[in-house]
N, C-alpha and C positions, 0 to 999 in steps of 0.2 A: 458519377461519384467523384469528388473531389479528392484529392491526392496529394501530400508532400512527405520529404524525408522528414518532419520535424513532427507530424504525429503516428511514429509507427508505432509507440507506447501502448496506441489503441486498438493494436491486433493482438496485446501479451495478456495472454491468459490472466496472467496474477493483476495484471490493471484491472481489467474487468471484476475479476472477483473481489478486489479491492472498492470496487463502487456497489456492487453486490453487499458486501459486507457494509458499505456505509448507510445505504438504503434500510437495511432489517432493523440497523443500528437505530436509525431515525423513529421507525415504525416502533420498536420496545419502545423509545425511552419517552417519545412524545405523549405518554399515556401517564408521566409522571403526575402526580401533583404540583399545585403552585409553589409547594417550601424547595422543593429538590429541583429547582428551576436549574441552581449551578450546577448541581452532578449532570443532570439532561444536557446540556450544555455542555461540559466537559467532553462526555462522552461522545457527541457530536461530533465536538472539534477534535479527540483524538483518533477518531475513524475515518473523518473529512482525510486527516494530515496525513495516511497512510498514500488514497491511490494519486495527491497531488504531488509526495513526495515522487513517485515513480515516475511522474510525469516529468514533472520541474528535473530532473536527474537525465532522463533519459534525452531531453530539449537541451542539455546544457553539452550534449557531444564528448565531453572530454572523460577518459574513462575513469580517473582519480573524481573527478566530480559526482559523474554515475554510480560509481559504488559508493560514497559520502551520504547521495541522497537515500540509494536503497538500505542502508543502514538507518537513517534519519525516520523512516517509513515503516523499518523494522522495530526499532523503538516507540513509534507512536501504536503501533500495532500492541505491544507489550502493556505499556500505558491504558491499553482500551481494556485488553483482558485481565488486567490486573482490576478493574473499576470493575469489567463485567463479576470478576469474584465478589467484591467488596458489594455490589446489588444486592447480589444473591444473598450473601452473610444477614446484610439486613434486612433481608424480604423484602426488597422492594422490586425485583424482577421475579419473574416465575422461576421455578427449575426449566419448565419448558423453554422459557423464553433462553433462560441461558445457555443451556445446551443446542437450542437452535443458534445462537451467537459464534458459542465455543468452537461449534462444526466448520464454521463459515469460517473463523479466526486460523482455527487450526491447518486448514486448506491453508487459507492465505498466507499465512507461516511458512509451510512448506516448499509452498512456491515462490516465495520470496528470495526462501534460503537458496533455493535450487537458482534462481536466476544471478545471486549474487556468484554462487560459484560459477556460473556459467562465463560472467563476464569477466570475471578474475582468470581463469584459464585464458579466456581469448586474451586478456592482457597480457598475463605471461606468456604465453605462444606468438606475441607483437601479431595477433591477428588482427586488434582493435584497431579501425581508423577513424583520428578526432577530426577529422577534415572532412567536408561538405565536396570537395571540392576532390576531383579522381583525377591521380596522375598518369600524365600520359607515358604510355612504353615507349621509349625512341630508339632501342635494339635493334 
């Protein structure tokens, strides 16, 4: 099994269910019609933009940048569900389909939030380090 500090992104719950989420995403909407090409598309790219924002965030090390990205993530998250509403409004997703969405979104929400407070405490606790690189004790 291959190994590095720079994708541990791929052991966080909310990563994960962030590609969960993008997957269902793809399954609804690719059943669209040829007129609602752009909403398909939208929708796509604003579910893609969630688990890449976690990523690109978490690879950038520095905690001011990590919490930038998962905000950025948390936004495209909002963007998806707001589109998932505006589906629904017009029939052009199921009730089913949206609520299977909503569930996923809503998860993913939760744990976003929770991960953002999470790294805000270790910030303010100065438990975060932006460094690759561990200093040695010379005590």
């Amino acid at each position: 099994m291959r190994k590095n500090k720079n994708r541990g992104y791929q052991q966080l719950r909310v990563w994960n269910d962030a590609i969960d989420y993008y997957v269902q995403t793809c399954s609804v909407v690719r059943r669209f019609p040829y007129e609602l090409k752009r909403v398909a598309s939208q929708a796509i790219a604003s579910s893609d933009s969630v688990h890449r924002n976690i990523a690109e965030g978490y690879c950038r090390k520095s905690v001011r940048e990590y919490l930038n990205f998962l905000n950025i993530a948390l936004g495209s998250l909002g963007e998806s569900v707001s589109g998932l509403h505006a589906c629904l409004k017009a029939k052009q997703i199921t009730e089913e389909d949206f609520q299977k969405l909503d569930t996923l979104a809503y998860k993913l929400e939760n744990g976003l939030l929770k991960l953002v407070e999470s790294v805000e405490l270790k910030r303010n606790k100065g438990e975060w380090i932006d460094s690759l690189a561990k200093e040695e004790n010379t005590g």
